[in-house]
LOMARVEX-478335 format. One record per residue (C-alpha): residue in three letters; x, y, z. Coordinates in steps of 0.05 Angstrom, whole numbers. Each point is the difference from the previous one (the first is absolute). Last residue first. Layout:
// LOMARVEX-478335
<node code="ALA" east="X" north="Y" up="Z"/>
...
END
This chain:
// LOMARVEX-478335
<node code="UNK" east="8" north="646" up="-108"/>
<node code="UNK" east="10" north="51" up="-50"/>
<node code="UNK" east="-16" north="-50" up="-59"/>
<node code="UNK" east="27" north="21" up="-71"/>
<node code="UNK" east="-53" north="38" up="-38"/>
<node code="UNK" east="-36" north="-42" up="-42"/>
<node code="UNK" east="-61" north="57" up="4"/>
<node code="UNK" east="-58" north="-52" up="19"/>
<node code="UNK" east="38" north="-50" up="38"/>
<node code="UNK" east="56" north="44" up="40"/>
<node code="UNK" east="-28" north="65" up="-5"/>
<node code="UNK" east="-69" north="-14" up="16"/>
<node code="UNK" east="19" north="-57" up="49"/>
<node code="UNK" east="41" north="59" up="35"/>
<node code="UNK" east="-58" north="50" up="6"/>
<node code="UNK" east="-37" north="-55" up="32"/>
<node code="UNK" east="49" north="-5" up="49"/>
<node code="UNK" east="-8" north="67" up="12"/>
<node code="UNK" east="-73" north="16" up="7"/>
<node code="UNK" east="10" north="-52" up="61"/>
<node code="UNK" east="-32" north="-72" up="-3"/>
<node code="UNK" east="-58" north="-28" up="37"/>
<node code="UNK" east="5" north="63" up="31"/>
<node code="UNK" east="49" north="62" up="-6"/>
<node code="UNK" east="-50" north="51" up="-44"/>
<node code="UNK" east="-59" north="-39" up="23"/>
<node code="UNK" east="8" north="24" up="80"/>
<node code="UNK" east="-11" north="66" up="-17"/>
<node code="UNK" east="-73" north="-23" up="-18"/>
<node code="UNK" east="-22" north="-14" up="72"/>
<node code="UNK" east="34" north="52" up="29"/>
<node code="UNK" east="-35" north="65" up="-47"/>
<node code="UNK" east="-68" north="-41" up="0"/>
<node code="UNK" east="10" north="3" up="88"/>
<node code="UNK" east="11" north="77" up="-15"/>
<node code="UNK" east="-60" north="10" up="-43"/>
<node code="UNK" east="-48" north="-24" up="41"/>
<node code="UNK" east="-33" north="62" up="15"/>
<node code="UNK" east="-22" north="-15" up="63"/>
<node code="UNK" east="80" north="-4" up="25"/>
<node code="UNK" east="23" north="63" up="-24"/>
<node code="UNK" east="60" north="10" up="-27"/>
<node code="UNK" east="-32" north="25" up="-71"/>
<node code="UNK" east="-41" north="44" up="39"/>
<node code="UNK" east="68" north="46" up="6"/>
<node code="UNK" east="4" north="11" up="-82"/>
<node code="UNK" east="-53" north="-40" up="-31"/>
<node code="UNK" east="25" north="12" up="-74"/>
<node code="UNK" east="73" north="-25" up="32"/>
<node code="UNK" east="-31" north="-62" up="26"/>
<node code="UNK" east="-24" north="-9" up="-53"/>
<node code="UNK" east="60" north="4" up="-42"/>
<node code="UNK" east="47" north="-39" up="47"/>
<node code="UNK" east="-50" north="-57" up="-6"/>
<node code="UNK" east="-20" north="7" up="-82"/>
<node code="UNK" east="79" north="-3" up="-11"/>
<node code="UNK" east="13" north="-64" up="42"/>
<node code="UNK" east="-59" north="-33" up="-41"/>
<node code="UNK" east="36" north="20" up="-67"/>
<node code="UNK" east="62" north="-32" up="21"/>
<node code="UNK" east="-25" north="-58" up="31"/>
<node code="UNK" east="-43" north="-3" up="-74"/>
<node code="UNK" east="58" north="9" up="-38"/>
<node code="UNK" east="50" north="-47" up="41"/>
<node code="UNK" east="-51" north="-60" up="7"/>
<node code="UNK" east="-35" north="10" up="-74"/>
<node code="UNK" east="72" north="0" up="-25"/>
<node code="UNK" east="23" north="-63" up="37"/>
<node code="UNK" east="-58" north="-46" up="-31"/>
<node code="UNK" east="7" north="36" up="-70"/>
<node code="UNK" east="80" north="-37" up="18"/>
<node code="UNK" east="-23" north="-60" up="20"/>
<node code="UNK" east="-56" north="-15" up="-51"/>
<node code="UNK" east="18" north="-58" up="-30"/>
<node code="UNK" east="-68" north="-37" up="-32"/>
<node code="UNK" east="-51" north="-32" up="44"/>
<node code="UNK" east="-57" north="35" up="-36"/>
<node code="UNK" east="-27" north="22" up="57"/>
<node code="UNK" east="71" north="29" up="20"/>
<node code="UNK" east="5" north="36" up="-66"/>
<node code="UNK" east="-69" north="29" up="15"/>
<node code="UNK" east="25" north="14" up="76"/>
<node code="UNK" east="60" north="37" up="-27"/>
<node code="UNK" east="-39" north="40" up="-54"/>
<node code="UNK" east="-50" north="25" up="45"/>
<node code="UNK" east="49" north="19" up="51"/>
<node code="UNK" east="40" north="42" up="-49"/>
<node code="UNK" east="-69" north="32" up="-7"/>
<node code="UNK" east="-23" north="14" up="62"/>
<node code="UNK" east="80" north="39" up="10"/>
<node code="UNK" east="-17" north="43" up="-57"/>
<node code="UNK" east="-60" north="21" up="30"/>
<node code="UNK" east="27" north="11" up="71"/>
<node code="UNK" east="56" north="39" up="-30"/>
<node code="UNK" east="-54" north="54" up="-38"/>
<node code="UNK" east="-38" north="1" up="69"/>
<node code="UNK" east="65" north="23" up="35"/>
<node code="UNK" east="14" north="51" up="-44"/>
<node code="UNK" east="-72" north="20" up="-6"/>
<node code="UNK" east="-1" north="10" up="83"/>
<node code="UNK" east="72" north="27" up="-7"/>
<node code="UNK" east="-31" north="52" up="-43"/>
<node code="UNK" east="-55" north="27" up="25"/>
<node code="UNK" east="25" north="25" up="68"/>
<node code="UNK" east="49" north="41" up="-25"/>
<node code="UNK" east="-52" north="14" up="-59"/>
<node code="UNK" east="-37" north="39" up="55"/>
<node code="UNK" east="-78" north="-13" up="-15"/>
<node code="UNK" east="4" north="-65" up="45"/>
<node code="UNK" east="16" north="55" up="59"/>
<node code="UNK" east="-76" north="9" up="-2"/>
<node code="UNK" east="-10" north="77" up="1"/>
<node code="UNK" east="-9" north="63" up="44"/>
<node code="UNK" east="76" north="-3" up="31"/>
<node code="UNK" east="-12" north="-72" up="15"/>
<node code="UNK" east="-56" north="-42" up="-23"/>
<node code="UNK" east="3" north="-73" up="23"/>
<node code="UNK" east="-52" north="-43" up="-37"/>
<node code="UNK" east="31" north="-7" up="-73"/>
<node code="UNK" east="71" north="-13" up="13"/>
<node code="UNK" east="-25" north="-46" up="49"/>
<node code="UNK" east="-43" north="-45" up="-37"/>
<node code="UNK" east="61" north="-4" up="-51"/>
<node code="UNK" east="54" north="-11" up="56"/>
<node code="UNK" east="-51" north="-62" up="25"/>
<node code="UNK" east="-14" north="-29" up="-71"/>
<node code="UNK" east="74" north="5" up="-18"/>
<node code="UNK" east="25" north="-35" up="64"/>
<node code="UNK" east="-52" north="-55" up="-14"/>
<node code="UNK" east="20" north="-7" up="-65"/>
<node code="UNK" east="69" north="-11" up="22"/>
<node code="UNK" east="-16" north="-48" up="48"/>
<node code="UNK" east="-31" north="-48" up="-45"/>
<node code="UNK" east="56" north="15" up="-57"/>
<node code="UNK" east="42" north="-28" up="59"/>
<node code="UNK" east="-40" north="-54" up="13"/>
<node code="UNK" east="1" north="-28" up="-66"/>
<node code="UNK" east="70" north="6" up="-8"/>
<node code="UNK" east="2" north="-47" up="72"/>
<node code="UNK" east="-38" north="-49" up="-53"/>
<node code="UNK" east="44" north="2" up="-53"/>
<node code="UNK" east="58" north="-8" up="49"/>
<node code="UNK" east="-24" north="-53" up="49"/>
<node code="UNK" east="-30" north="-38" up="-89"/>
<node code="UNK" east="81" north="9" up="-16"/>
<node code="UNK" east="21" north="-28" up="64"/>
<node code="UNK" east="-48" north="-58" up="4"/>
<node code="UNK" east="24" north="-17" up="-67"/>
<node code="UNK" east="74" north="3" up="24"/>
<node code="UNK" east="-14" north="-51" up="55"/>
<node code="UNK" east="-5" north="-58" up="-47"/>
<node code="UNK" east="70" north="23" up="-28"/>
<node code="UNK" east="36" north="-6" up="74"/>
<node code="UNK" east="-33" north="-54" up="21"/>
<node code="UNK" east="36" north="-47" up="-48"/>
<node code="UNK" east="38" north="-39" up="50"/>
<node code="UNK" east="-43" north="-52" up="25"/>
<node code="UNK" east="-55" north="-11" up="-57"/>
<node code="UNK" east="-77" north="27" up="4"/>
<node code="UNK" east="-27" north="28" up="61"/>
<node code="UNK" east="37" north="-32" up="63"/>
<node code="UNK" east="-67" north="-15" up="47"/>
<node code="UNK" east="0" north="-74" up="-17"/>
<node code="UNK" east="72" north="-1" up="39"/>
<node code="UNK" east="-34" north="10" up="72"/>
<node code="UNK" east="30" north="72" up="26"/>
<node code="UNK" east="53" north="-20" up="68"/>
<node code="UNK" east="14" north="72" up="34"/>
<node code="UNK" east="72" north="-12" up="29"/>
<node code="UNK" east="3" north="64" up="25"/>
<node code="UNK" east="-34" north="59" up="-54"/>
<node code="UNK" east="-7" north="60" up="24"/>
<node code="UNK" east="-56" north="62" up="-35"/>
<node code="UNK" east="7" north="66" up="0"/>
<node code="UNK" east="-62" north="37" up="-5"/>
<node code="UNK" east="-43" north="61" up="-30"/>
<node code="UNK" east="-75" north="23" up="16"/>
<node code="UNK" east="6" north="54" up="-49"/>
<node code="UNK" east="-26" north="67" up="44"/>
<node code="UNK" east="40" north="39" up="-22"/>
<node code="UNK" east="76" north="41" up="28"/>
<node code="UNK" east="14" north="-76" up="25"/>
<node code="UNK" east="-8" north="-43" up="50"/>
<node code="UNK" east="35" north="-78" up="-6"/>
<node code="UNK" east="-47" north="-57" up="30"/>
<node code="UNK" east="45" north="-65" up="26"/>
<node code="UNK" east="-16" north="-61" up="-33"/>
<node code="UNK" east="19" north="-68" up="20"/>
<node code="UNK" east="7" north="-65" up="-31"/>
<node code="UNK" east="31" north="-74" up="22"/>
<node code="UNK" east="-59" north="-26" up="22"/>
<node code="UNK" east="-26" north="58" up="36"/>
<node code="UNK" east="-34" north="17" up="-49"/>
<node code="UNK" east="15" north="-51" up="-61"/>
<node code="UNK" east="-76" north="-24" up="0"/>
<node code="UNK" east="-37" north="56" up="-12"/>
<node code="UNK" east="54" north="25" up="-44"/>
<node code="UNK" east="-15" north="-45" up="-59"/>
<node code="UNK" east="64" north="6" up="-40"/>
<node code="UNK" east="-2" north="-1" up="-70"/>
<node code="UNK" east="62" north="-15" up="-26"/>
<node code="UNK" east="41" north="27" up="-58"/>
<node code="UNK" east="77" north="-23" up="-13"/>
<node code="UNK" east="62" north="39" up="-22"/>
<node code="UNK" east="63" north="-48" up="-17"/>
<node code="UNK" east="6" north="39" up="-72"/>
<node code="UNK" east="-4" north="71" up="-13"/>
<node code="UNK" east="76" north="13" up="9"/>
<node code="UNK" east="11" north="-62" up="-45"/>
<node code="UNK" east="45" north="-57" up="-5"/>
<node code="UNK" east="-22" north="-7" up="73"/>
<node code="UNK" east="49" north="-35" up="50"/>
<node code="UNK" east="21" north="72" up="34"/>
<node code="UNK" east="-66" north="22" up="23"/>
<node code="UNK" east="-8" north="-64" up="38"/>
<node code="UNK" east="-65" north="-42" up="-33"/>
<node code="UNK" east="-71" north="11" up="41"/>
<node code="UNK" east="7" north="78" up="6"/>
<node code="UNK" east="-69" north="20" up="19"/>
<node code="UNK" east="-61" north="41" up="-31"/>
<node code="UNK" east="-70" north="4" up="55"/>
<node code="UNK" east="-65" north="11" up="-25"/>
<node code="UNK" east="-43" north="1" up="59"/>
<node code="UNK" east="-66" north="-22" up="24"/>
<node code="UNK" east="-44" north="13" up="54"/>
<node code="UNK" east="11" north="74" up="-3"/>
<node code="UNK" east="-6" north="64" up="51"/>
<node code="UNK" east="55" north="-1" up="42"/>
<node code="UNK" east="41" north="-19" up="-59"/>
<node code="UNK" east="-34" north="66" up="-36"/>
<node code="UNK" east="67" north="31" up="-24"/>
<node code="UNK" east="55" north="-37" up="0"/>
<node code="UNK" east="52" north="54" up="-1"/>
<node code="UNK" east="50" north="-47" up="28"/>
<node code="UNK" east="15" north="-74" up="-4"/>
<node code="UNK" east="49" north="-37" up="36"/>
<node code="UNK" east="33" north="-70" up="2"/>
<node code="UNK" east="-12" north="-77" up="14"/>
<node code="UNK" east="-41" north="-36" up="-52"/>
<node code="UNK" east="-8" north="-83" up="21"/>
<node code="UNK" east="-31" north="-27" up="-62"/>
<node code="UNK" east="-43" north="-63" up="5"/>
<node code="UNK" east="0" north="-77" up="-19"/>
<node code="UNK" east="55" north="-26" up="17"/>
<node code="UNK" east="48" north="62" up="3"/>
<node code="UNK" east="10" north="51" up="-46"/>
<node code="UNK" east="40" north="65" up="18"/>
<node code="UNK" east="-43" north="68" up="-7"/>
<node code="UNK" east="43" north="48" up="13"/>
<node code="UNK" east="-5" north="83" up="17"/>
<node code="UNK" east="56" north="34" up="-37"/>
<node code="UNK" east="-17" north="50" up="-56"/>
<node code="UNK" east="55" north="13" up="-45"/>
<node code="UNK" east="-43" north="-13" up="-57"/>
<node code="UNK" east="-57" north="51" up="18"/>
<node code="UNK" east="40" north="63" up="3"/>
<node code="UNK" east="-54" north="50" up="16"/>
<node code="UNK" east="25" north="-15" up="71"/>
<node code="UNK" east="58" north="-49" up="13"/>
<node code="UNK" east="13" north="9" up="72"/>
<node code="UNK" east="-70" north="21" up="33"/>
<node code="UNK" east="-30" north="-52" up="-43"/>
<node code="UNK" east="-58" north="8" up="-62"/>
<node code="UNK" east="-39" north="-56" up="-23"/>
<node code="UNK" east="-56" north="-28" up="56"/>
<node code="UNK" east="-65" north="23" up="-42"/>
<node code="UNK" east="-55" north="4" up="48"/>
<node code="UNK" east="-77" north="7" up="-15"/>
<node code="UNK" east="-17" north="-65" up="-15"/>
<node code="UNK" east="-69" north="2" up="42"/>
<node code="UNK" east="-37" north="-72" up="15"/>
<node code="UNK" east="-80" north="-4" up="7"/>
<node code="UNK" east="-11" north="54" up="-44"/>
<node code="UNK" east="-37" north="-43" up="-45"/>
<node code="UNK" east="51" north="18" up="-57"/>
<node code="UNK" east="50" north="-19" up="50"/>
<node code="UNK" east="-33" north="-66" up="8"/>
<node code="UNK" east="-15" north="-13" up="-68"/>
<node code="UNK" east="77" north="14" up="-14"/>
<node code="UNK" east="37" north="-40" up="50"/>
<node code="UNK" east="-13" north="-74" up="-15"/>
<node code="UNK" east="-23" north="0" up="-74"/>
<node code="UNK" east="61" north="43" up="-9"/>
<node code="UNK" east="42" north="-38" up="39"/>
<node code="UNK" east="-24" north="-71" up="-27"/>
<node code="UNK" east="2" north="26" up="-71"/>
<node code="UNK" east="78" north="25" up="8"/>
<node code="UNK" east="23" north="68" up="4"/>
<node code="UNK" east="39" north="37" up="-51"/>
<node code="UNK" east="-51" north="44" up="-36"/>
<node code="UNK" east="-59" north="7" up="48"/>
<node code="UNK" east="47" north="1" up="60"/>
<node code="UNK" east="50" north="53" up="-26"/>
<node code="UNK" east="-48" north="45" up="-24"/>
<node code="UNK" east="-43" north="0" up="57"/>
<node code="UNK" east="49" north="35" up="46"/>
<node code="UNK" east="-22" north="64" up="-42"/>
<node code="UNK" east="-68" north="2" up="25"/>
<node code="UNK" east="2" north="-29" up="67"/>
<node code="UNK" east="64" north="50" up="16"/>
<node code="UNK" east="-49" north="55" up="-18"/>
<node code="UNK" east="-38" north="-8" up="75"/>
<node code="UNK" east="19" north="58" up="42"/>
<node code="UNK" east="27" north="27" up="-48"/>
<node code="UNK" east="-69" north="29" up="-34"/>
<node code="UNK" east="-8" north="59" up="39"/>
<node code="UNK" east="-63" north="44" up="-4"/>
<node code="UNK" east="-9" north="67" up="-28"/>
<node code="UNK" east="-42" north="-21" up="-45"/>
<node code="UNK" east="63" north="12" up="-57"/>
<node code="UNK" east="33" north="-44" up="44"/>
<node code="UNK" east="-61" north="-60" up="-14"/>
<node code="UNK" east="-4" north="14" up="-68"/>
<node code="UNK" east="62" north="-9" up="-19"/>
<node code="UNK" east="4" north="-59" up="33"/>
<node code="UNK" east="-54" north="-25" up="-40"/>
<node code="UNK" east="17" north="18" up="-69"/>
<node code="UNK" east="65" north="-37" up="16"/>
<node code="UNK" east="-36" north="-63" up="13"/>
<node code="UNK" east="-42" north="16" up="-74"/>
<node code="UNK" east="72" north="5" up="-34"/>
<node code="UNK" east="12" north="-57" up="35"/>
<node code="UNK" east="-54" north="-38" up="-32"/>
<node code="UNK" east="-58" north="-32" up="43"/>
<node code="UNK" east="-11" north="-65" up="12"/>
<node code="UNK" east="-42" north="11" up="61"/>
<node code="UNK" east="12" north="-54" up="45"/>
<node code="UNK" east="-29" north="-68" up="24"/>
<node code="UNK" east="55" north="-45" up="-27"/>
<node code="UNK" east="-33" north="-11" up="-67"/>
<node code="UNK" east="-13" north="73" up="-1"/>
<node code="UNK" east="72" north="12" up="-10"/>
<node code="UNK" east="34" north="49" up="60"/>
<node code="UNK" east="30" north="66" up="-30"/>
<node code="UNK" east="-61" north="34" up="38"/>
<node code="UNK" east="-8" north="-35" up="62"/>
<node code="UNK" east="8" north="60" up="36"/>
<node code="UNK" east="-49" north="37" up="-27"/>
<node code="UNK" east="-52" north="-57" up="20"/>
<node code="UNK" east="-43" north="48" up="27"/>
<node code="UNK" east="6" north="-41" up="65"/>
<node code="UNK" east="76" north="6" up="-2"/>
<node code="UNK" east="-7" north="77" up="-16"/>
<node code="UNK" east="-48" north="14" up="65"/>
<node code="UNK" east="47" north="-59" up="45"/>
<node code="UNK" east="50" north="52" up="-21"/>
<node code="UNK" east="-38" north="64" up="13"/>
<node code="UNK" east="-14" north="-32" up="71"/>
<node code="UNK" east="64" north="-28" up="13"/>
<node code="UNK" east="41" north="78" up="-17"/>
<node code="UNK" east="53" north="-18" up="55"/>
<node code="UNK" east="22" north="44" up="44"/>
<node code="UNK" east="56" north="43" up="15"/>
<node code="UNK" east="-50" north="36" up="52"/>
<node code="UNK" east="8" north="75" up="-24"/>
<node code="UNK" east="-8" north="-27" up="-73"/>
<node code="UNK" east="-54" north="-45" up="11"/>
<node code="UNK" east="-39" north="56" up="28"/>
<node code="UNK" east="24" north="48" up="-57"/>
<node code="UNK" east="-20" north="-69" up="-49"/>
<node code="UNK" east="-73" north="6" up="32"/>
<node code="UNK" east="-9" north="67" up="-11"/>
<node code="UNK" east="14" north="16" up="-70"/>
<node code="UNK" east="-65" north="-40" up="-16"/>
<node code="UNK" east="4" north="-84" up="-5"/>
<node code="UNK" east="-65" north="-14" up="-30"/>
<node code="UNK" east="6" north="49" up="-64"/>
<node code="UNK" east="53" north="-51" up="-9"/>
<node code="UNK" east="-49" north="-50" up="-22"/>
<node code="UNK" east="-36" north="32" up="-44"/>
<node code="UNK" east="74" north="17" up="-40"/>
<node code="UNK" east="10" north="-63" up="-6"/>
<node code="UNK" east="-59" north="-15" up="-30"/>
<node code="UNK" east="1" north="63" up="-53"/>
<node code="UNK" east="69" north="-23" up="-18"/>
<node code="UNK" east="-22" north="-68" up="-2"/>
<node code="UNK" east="-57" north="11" up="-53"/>
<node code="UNK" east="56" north="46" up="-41"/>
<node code="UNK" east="42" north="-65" up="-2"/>
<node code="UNK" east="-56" north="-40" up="-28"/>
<node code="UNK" east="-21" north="52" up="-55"/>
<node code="UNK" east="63" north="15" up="-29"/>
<node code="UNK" east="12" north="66" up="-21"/>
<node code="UNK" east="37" north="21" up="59"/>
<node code="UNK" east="-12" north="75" up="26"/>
<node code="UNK" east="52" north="-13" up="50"/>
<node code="UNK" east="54" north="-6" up="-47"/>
<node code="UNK" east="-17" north="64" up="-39"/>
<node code="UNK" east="-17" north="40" up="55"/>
<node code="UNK" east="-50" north="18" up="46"/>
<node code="UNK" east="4" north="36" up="67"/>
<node code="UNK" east="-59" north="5" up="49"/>
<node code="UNK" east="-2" north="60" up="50"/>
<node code="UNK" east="15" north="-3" up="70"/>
<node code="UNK" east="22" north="-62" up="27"/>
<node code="UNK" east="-1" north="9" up="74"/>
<node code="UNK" east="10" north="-78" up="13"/>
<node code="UNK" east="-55" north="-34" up="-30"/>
<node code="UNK" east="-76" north="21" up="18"/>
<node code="UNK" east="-40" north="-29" up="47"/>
<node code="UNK" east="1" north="-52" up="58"/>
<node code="UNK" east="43" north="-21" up="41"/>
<node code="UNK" east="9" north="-66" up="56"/>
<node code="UNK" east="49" north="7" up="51"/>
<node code="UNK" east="58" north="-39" up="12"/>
<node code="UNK" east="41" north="-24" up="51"/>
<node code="UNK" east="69" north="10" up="27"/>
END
């Protein structure tokens, strides 16, 4: 399942869409906008319709964002990366959906960075991160959610039981997406029994896992297909042994050092969204105004006018919630809940732009060449994934509203 190289314009984007967000005052983030969006113009409509019909991998328009240094992005110069801001990350994958393109094939390296930079050690940083901002390692898997335990990360079961000088994990990961794809992976295991913590978020630890070595070590991945193309795993764990230098920060406090890598998955993935919602716009918009029916463009019927503003209006205020989550993230204060908003609104707003294109498109709107259908999978997927619309309803309620927890 190869490749083939593309040139050309983006994925049928028809007309350009501004808004508030996008239109970003600062300089430096509007110079990556316009990069990123160069780059797309590489990878046409065509080439992800070919991947899509294969299940393959995007490698080309990754090795293309590697060697732009995109990916390197939340990376500190001093270890060979960008040292960008999130909110400048999250300008990025917007970007990059609102091309047309798909960005998860390669977010995890974004948002996994969180957890490193802030709770790894100078020898693992040093180690790993010039040579992932290099491209020559990918830490594209994040090994957190289990068929058993789900979105309910503390009941997770997979072990990591210390002996000598290594772990040995044994358990099950699923919905690791990219495993096939990644050298690295950020794998949270029990290492104290459930019932000998004095806390539910105790006994959690973080590893990074180099899975070069572990296949067929102890490790194997079988591919799970989906309704996109997502490139999705579940991962087994026998008896893996993981040297102890590669624990990130102290046994038993993974659980909190992953929750920054959550928040930045979420921010990000927001970012996406509004991505793929301006992209829905600027397609329904192009169309309202080519396709004349009954002696005029049906983008003259308010029928067809409205939803397109409706959905434009939510796109807006979705930018903006993720504005103010990746500033507060920047600036390393809390910002779970803004965090969980941009997620749900901007899911949200995405899922509306879909079902209203392809509404505004009528038949055409099922057509493969259009690429509105594969759009219409890919972003479905963001109303249960990383975390369902709602959970996050339910941290609302719980820690915003006080209102007693459901769950």
């Amino acid at each position: 399942m190869g490749e083939t190289a593309y040139g050309g314009r983006a994925g049928g984007q028809g007309v350009a869409v501004s808004t508030p967000a996008s239109e970003d005052p600062d300089a430096e983030i509007g110079a990556v906008r316009g990069a990123v969006q160069a780059l797309c113009a590489r990878f046409p409509g065509e080439y992800w319709r070919h991947l899509d019909r294969e299940r393959a991998y995007p490698s080309q328009f990754v090795a293309a964002l590697t060697e732009a240094g995109f990916l390197a992005a939340l990376i500190p110069e001093e270890y060979g990366g960008s040292g960008l801001s999130l909110r400048a990350a999250a300008a990025i994958m917007e970007e990059i959906h609102a091309c047309g393109c798909n960005g998860a094939a390669c977010h995890a390296q974004m948002y996994t960075m969180g957890t490193l930079l802030r709770h790894g050690s100078a020898e693992q940083k040093s180690h790993f991160l010039p040579r992932i901002a290099r491209g020559e390692l990918r830490l594209q898997a994040f090994g957190v959610t289990e068929p058993a335990s789900g979105t309910d990360t503390l009941s997770l079961r997979t072990t990591a039981t210390r002996e000598g000088d290594h772990y040995i994990v044994n358990g099950q990961k699923i919905w690791t997406s990219r495993a096939e794809h990644s050298d690295l992976m950020l794998l949270l295991a029990r290492t104290t029994p459930r019932e000998q913590v004095a806390r539910r978020t105790d006994g959690l630890s973080v590893f990074i896992l180099d899975m070069r070595l572990a296949q067929g070590t102890g490790m194997s991945i079988n591919p799970i297909r989906t309704m996109m193309n997502h490139a999705t795993t579940e991962v087994f764990f026998d008896d893996l042994r993981v040297p102890a230098e590669n624990l990130i920060g102290e046994e038993g406090k993974g659980f909190r050092y992953i929750l920054s890598g959550m928040n930045a998955e979420r921010i990000l993935i927001a970012a996406e969204c509004v991505g793929d919602a301006r992209w829905f716009i600027a397609k329904a918009s192009a169309y309202g105004k080519e396709r004349v029916v009954f002696g005029r463009p049906i983008g003259q019927n308010q029928g067809v006018q409205f939803p397109i503003a409706r959905a434009y209006t939510q796109m807006c205020a979705a930018e903006l919630m993720v504005r103010e989550a990746a500033g507060l993230y920047d600036s390393l204060r809390d910002c779970a809940a803004q965090a969980n908003m941009a997620k749900l609104i901007a899911a949200d707003a995405s899922w509306e732009a879909a079902d209203m294109c392809v509404q505004t498109h009528g038949g055409f709107g099922f057509a493969e060449e259009f690429d509105i259908e594969r759009k219409f999978r890919e972003t479905r997927l963001y109303q249960v994934a990383p975390i369902s619309t709602n959970l996050i309803l339910s941290y609302i309620a719980e820690h915003v509203l006080g209102l007693p927890r459901s769950y």
